[in-house]
FIPADREN-847266 format. One line per field, with one value per atom (N, C-alpha, C): z, y, x; atom name; residue in one letter; residue number from 1. Coordinates in steps of 0.001 Angstrom, whole numbers, plus 524288, in hexadecimal, padded with zeros to 5 digits. Layout:
// residues N
pz	Z ...
py	Y ...
px	X ...
atom	CA ...
rest	a ...
nr	NUM ...
//
This chain:
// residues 176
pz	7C677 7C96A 7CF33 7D23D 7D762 7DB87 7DDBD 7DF27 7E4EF 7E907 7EDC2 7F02E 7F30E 7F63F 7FB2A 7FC7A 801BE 80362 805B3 808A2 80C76 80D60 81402 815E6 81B0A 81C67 8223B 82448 829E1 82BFB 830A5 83496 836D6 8382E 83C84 83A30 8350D 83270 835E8 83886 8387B 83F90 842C9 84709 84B3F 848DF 84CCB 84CE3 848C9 84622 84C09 84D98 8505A 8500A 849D6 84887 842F9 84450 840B3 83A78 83A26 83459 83243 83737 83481 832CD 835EA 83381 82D7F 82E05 828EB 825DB 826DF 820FC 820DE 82498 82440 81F4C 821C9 81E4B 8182A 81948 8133B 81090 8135B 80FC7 80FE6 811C9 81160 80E04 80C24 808A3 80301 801C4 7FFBA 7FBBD 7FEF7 7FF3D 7FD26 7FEBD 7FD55 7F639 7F6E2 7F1AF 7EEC7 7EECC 7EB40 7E85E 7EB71 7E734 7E1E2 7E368 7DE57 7DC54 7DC4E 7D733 7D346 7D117 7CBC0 7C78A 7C99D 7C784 7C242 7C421 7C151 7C4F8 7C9E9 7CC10 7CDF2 7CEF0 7D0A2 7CE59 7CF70 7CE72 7CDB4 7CA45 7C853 7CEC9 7D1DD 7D7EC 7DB56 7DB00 7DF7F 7DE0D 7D91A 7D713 7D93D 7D962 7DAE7 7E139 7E2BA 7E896 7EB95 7E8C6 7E9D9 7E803 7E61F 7E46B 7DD09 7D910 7D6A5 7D1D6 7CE1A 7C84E 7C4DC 7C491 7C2EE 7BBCC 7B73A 7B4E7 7B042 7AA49 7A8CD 7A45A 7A267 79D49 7997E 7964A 78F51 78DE1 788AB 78708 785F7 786A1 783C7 77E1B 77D57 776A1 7768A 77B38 77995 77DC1 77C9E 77D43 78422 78834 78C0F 78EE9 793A9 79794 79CE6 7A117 7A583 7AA02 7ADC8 7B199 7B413 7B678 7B934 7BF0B 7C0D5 7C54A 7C444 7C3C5 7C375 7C6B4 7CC92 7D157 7D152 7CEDD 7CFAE 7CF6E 7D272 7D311 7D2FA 7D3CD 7D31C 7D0F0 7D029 7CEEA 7D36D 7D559 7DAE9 7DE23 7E507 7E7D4 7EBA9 7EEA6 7F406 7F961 7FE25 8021A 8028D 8043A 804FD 80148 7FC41 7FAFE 7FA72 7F548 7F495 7F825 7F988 7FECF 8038B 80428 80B36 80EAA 80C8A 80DC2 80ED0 80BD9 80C97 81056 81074 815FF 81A7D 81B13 82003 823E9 828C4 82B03 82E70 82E41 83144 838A8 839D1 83EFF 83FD7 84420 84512 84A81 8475E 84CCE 84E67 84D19 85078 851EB 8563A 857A5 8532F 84FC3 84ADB 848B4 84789 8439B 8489F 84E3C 84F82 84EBC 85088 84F83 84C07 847E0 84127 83E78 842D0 840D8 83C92 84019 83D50 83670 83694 83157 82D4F 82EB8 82D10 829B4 82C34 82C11 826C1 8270C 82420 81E47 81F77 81BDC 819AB 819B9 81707 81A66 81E2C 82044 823A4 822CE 8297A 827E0 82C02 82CAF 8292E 827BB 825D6 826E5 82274 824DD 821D4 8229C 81E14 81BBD 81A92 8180E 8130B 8120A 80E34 80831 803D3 8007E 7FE3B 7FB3A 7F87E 7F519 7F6C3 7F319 7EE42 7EBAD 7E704 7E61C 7EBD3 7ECF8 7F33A 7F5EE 7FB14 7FAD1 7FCE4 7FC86 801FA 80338 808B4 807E9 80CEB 80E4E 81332 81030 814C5 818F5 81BFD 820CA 81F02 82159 82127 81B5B 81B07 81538 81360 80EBC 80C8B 80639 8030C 7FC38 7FAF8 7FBD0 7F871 7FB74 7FFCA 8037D 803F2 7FE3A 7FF2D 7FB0B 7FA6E 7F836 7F68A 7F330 7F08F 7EFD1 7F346 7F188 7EEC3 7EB65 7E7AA 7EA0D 7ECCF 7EDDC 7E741 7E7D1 7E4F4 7E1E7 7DE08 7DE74 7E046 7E17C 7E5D0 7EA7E 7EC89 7F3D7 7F2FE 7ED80 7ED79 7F1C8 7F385 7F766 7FCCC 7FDB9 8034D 80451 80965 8097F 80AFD 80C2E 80B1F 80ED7 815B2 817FE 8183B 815F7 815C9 8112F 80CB6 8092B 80B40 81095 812CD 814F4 817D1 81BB9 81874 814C6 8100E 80DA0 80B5B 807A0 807AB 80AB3 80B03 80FFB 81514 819E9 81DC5 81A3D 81C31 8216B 8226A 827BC 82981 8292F 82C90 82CB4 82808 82939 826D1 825C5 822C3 82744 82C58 83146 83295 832BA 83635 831E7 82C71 8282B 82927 827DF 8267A 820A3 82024 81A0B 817CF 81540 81203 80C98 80A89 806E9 802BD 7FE57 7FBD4 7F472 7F301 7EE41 7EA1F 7E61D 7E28C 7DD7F 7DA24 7D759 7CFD8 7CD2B 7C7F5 7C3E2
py	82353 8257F 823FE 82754 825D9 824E6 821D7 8216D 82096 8209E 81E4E 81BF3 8157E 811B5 811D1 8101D 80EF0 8096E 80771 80280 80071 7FF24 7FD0D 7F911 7F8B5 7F2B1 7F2CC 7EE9E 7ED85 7EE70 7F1D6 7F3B8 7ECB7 7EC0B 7E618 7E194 7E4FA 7E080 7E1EE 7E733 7E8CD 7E912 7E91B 7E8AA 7E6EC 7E382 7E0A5 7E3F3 7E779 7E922 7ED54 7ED79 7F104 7F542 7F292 7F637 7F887 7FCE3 8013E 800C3 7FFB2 7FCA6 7F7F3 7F4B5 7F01C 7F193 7F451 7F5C9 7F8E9 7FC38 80053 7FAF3 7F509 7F186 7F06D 7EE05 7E9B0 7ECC4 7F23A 7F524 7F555 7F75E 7F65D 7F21A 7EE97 7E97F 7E8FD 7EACE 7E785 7EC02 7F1A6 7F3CD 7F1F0 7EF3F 7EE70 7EA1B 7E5B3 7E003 7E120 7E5DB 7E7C7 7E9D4 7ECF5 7F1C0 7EC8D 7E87B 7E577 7E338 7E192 7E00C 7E445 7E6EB 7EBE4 7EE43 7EC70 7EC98 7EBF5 7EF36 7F095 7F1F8 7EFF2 7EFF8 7EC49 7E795 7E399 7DF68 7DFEA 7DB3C 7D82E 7D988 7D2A9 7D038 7CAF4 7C627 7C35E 7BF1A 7BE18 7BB90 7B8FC 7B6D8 7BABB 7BF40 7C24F 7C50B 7C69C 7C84F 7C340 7C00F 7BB0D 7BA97 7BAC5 7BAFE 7C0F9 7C69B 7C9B6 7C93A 7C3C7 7C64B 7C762 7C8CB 7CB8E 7C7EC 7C717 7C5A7 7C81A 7C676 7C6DE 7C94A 7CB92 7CD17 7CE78 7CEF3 7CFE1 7D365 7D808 7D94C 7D826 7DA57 7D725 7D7A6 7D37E 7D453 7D8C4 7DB1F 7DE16 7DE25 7E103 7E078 7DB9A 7D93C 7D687 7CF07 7D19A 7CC94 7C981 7CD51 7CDB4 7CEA4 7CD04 7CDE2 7CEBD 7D403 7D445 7D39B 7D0F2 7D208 7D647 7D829 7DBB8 7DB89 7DEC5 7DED7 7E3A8 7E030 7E1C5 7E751 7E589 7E86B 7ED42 7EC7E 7F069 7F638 7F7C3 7FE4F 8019B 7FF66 8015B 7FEF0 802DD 8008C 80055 80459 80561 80999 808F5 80C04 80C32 8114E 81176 813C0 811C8 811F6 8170E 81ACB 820AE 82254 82408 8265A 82D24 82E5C 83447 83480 830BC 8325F 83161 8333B 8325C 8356F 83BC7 83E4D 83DA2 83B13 83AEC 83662 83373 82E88 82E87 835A8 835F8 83563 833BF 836C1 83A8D 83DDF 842B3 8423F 83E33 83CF7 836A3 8355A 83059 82DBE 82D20 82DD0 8278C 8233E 81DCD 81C0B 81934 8174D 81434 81282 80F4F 81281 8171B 81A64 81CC8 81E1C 81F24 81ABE 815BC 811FF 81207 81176 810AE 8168A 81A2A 820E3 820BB 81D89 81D51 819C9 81604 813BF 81765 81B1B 81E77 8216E 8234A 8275A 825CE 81FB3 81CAC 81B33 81AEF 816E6 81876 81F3A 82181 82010 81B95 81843 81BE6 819F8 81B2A 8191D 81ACE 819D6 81CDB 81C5D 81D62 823A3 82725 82D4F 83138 8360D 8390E 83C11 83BB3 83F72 83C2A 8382E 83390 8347C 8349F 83556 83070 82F99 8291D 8257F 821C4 81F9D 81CAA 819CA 817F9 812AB 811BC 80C9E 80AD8 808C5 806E8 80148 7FFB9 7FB06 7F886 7F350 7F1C5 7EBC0 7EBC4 7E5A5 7E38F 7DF21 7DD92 7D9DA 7D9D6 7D67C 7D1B2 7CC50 7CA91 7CAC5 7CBAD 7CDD3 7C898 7C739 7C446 7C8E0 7C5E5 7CB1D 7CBD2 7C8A4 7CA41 7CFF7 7D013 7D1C7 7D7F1 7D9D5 7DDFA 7E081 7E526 7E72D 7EC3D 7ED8D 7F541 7F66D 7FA5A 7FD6C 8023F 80328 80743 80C33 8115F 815B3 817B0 819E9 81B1A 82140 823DB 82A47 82BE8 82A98 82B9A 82EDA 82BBF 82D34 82F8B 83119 834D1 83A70 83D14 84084 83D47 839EC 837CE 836A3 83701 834E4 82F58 82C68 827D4 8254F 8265E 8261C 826E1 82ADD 829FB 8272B 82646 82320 81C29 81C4D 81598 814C1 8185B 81829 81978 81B8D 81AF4 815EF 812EE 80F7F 80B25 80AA9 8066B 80423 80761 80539 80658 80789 805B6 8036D 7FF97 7FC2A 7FAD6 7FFA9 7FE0E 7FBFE 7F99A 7F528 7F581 7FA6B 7FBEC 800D7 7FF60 80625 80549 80006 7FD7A 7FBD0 7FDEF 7FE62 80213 801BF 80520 805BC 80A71 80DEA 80ED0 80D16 80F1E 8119A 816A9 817CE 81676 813FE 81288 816AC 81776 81AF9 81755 8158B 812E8 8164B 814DF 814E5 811D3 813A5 80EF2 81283
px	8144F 81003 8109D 80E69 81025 80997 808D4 803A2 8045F 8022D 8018B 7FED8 7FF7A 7FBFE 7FD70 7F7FB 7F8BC 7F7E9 7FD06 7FEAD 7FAF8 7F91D 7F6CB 7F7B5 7FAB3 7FB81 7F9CD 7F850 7F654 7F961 7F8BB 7FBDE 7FE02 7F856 7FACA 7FE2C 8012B 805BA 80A2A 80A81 80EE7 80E6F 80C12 80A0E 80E1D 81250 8153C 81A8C 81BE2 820B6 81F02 825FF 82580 82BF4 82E3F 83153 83200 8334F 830BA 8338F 83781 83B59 837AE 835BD 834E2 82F0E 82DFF 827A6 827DC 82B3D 82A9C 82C26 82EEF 83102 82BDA 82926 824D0 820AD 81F6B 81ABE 81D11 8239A 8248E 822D6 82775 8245D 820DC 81C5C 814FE 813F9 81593 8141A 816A2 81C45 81C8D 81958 819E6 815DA 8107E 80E86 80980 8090B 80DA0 80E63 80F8E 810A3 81425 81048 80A02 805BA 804F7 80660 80642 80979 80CC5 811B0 81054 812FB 810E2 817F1 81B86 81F7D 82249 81E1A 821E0 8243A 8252E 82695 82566 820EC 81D62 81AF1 81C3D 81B6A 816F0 81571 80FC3 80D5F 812A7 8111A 8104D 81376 811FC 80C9B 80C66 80673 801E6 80236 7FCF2 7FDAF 80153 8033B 80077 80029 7FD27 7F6A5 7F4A2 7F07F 7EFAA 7F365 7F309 7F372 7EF7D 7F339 7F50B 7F8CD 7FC8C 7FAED 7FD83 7FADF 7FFCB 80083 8039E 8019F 805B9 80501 8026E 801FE 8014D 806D4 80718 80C08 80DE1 81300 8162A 81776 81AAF 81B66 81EF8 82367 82658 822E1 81F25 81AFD 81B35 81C9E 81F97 81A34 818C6 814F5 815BC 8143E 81762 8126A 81435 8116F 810A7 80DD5 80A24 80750 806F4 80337 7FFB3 7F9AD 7F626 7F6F6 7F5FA 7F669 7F93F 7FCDC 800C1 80221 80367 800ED 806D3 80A72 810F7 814E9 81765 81D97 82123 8209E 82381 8219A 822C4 8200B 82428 82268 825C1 820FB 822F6 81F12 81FF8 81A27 81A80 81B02 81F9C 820D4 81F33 81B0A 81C2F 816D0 813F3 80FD1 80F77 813E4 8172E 81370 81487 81020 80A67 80925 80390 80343 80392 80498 8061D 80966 80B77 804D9 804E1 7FFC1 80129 7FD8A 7FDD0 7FD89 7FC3A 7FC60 7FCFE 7FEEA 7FDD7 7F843 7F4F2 7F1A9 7F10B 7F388 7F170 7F6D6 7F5D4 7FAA4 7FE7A 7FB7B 7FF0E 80114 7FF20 80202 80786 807D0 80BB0 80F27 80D04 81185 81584 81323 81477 8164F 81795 816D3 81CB3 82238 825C2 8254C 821F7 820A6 81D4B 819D7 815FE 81A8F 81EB5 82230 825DD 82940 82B71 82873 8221A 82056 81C87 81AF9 81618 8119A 81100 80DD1 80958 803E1 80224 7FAC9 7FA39 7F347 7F0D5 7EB47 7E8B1 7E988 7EAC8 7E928 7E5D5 7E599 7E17C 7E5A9 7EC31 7EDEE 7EF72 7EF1E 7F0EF 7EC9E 7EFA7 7EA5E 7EB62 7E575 7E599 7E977 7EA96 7ED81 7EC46 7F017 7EE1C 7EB5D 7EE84 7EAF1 7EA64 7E967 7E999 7E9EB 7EF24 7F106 7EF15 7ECC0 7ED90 7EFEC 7F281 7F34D 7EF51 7EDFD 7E809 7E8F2 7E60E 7E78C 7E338 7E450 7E9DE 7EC23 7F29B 7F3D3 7F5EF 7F660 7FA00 7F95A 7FE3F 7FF82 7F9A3 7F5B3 7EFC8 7EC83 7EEEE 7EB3A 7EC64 7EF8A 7F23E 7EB36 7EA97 7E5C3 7E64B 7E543 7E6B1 7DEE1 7E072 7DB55 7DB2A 7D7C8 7D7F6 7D4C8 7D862 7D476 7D232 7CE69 7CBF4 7CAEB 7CAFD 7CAA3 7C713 7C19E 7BD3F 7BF90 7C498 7C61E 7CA4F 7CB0F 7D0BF 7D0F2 7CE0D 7CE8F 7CEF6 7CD46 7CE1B 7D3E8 7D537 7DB56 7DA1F 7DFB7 7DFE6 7DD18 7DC0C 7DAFA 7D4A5 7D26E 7CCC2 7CBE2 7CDDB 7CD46 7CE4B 7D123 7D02F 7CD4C 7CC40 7C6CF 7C246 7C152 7BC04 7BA5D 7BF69 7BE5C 7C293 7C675 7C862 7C807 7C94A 7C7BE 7C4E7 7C079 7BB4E 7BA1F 7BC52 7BCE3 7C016 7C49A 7C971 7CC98 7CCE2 7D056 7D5E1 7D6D4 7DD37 7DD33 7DAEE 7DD3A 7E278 7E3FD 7E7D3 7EB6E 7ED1B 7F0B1 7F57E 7F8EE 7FBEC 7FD9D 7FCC6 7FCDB 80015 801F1 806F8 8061F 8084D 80A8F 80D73 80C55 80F39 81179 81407 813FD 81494 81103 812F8 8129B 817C6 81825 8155B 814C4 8135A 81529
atom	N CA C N CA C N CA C N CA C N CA C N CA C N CA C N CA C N CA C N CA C N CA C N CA C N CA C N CA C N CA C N CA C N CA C N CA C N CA C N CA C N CA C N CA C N CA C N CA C N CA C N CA C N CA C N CA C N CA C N CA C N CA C N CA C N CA C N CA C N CA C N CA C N CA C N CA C N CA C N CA C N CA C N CA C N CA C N CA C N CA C N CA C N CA C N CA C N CA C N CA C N CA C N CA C N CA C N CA C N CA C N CA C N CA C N CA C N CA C N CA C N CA C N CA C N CA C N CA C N CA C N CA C N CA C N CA C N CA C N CA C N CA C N CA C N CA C N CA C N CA C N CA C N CA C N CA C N CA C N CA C N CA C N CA C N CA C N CA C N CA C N CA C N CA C N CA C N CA C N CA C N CA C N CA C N CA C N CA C N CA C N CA C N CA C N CA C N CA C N CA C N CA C N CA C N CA C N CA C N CA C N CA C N CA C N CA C N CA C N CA C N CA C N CA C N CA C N CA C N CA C N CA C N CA C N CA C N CA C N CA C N CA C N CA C N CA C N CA C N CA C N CA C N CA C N CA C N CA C N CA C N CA C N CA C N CA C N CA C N CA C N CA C N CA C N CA C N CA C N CA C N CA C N CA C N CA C N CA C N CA C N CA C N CA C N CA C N CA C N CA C N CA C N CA C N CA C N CA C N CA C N CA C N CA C N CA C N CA C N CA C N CA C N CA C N CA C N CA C N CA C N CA C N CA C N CA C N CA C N CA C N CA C N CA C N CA C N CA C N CA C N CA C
rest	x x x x x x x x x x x x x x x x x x x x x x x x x x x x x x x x x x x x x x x x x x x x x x x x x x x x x x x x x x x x x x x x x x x x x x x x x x x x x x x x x x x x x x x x x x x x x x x x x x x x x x x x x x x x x x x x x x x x x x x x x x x x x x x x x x x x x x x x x x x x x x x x x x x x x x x x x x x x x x x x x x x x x x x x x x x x x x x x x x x x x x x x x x x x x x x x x x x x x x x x x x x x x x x x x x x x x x x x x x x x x x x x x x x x x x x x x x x x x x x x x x x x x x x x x x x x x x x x x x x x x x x x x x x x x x x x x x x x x x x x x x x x x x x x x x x x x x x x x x x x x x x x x x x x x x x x x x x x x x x x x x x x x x x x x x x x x x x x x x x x x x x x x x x x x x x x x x x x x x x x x x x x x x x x x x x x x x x x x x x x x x x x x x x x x x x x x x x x x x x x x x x x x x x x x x x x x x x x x x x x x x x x x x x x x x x x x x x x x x x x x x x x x x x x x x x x x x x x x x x x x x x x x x x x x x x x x x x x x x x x x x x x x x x x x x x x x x x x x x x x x x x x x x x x x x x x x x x x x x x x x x x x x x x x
nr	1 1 1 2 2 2 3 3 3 4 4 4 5 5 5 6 6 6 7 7 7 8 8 8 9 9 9 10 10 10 11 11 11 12 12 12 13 13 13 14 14 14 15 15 15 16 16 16 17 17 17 18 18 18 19 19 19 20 20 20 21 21 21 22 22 22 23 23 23 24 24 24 25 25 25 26 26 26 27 27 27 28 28 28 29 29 29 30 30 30 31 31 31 32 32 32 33 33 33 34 34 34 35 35 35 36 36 36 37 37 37 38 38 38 39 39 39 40 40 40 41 41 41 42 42 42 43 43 43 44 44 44 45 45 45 46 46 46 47 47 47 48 48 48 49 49 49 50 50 50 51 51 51 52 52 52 53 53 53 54 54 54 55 55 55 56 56 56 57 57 57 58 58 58 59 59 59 60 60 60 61 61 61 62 62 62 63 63 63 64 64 64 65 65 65 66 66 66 67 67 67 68 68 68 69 69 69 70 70 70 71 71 71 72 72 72 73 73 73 74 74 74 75 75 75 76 76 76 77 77 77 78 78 78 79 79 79 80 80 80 81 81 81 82 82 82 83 83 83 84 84 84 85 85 85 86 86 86 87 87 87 88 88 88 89 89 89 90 90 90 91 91 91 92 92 92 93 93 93 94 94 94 95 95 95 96 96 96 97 97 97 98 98 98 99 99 99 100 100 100 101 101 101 102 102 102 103 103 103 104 104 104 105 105 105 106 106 106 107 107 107 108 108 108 109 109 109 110 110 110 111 111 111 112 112 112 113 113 113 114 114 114 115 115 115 116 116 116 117 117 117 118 118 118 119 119 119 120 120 120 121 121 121 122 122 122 123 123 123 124 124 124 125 125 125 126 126 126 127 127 127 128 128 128 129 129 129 130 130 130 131 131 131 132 132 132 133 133 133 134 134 134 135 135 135 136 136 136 137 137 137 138 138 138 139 139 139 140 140 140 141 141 141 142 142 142 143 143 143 144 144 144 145 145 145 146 146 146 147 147 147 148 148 148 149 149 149 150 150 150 151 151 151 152 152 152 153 153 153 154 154 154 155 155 155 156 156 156 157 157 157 158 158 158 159 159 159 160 160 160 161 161 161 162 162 162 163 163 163 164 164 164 165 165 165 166 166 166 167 167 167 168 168 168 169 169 169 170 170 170 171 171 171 172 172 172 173 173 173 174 174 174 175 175 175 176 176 176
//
């Protein structure tokens, strides 16, 4: 099945980067770092699960009396940034000076500001300021705001007061 989230990370992580390779690694890796609380594959660890926050949790036995760990959390097996909703993430204009900055990363990385052509995702991931692994948070849109796009659906009910304007958005396609 193929589903799509949206990433959010504080612009002012990336604030000092003033080259464009090292920026497209940095967002990777902080999307990765992010996606990794929610693995849902099998490879993490009962430490990295308590290190995000999460307990840890196992099976019932099998037939051969065998018990596997789990993540509760976990929403994939595997994902790729953008993927089949490249499209929908492009934005149709760039109207703030951040979005010209960052126009070549937008382009690379599915990435951009809040817009009205984006439709809801499956979940809205953020990383919070100040962040450490706990501080990462999934919010659940709801079928209520399924006609709103993603953008009036943040400004309705998640940012309320602003405080994800200054995010950058990423696209993510996961897989389960």
């Amino acid at each position: 099945m193929h589903y799509h989230v949206k990433v959010g990370l504080p612009a002012s992580s990336f604030k000092e980067t003033t080259d464009w390779d090292e920026l497209r690694e940095r967002i990777r890796a902080e999307v990765d770092m992010v996606m990794y609380k929610y693995n849902d594959s099998g490879d993490m660890s009962e430490e990295e699960m308590r290190e995000f926050g999460i307990m840890p949790h196992y099976t019932e036995e099998d037939d051969d009396g065998d018990r596997h760990l789990y993540n509760p959390e976990g929403i994939y097996d595997w994902y790729e940034i953008g993927g089949r909703w490249t499209k929908d993430m492009m934005p149709h204009e760039y109207d703030s000076d951040f979005s010209k900055k960052f126009r070549e990363l937008y382009v690379s990385l599915h990435t951009n500001k809040l817009h009205n052509g984006c439709s809801l995702p499956m979940h809205v991931i953020t990383l919070e300021e100040p962040h450490d692994m706990q501080s990462i948070r999934r919010h659940e849109p709801h079928d209520d705001y399924e006609k709103m796009s993603f953008r009036e659906y943040m400004i309705a009910v998640i940012n309320k007061t602003g405080q994800y304007d200054d995010y950058i958005w990423t696209t993510v396609d996961i897989h389960n």
